[in-house]
C-alpha positions, 0 to 999 in steps of 0.5 A: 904698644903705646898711643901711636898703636892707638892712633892706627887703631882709630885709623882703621876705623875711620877707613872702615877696615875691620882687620889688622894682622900682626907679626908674631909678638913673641921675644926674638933671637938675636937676628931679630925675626919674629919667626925664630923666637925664644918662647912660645908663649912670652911677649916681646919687651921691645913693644912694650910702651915707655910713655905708658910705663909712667902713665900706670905709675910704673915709672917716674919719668922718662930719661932725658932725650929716651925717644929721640931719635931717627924714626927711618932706621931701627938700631935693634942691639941699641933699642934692646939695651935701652928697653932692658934698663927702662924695664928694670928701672920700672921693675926696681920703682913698680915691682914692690907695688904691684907684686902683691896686686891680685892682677899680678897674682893672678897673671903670675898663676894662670900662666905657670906652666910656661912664665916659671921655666921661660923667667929661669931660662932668661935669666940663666942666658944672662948668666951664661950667655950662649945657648943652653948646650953650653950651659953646665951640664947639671943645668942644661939636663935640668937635674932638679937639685940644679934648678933649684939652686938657681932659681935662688940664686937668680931670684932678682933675675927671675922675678925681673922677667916675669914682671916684664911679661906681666907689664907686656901682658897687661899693655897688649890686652888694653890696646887688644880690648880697645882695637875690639870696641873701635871693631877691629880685630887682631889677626895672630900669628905665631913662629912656624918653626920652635928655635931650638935654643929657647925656653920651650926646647931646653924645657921639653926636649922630649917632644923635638927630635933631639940627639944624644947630646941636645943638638936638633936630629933634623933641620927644616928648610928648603933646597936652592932655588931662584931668592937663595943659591944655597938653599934657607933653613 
């Protein structure tokens, strides 16, 4: 989301196109598809922008060589790695500033009802690693008493997550507001199917077809056919 992005929006104006559809932008899994995502809800850090983290004064500079690279090829794993250590050195240099700013109150309030369980279930997948039904079992059936514990233990982490969908939130609705003044408009899209090891399954199981134990009572997909000899999930 940084200038590239609004560079493209300049193009499309000046091509006198109207539309630009977008992939889900929503946090991937580990086999990166935008359609098998860990929440509903929750923006994808990889797209947030690291020339604008220092351009808002969330960051003091970038590291030596940060954008170099071969523009031809994506090396996700490594592309994670090197984005999750640039948000948290800006959430150890920024946070403290913008914590108590109305815009991130305000962010942090409206979006309660999913940003609190996404940030507690990122940070309990760092913790355990693994889907949630190989987490404890207190904390895999949210006994609340367990939750509580780890929201204080895993307070920094916690926090973390929600100040990286605050600076995602915020980056995506300037680009978002200024492809609308060029008149271009952003077509969405969303996973058509919820994974099941996300925020919103192991926060609302009650709403999926779930066995005893956790695991999905069904699975979507297609038979075999002409692209897939055994069929696709």
């Amino acid at each position: 989301m940084g200038q590239p992005a609004f560079r493209f929006v300049d193009q499309l104006q000046a091509a006198n196109q109207s539309y630009w559809q977008v992939l889900p932008l929503t946090p991937v899994a580990g086999h990166g598809s935008p359609y098998s995502s860990r929440s509903l809800f929750a923006g994808n850090p990889l797209l947030v922008s690291p020339e604008r983290l220092v351009e808002e004064g969330l960051l003091p500079s970038l590291p030596d060589g940060a954008l170099q690279g071969d523009p031809s090829k994506v090396d996700y794993e490594s592309a994670l790695a090197f984005k999750d250590r640039l948000l948290e050195r800006a959430y150890l240099f920024g946070n403290p500033r913008v914590r108590n700013e109305s815009e991130f109150l305000n962010f942090r309030a409206r979006n309660a009802a999913w940003l609190e369980d996404f940030a507690l279930y990122d940070a309990l997948s760092r913790e355990n690693g693994g889907g949630w039904l190989l987490w404890p079992e207190d904390v895999r059936r949210r006994d609340p008493g367990a939750l509580d514990d780890k929201r204080r233990l895993l307070k920094p982490a916690v926090e973390r997550t929600i100040f990286d969908q605050y600076v995602f939130q915020r980056q995506w609705s300037e680009l978002y507001a200024y492809s609308k003044s060029k008149g271009v408009q952003i077509i969405g899209d969303l996973p058509f199917y919820v994974l099941h090891d996300s925020s919103d399954v192991w926060t609302h199981p009650e709403l999926f077809k779930l066995d005893a134990a956790g695991r999905p009572a069904y699975v979507g997909g297609v038979p075999p056919d002409y692209f897939s000899e055994k069929g696709q999930r």
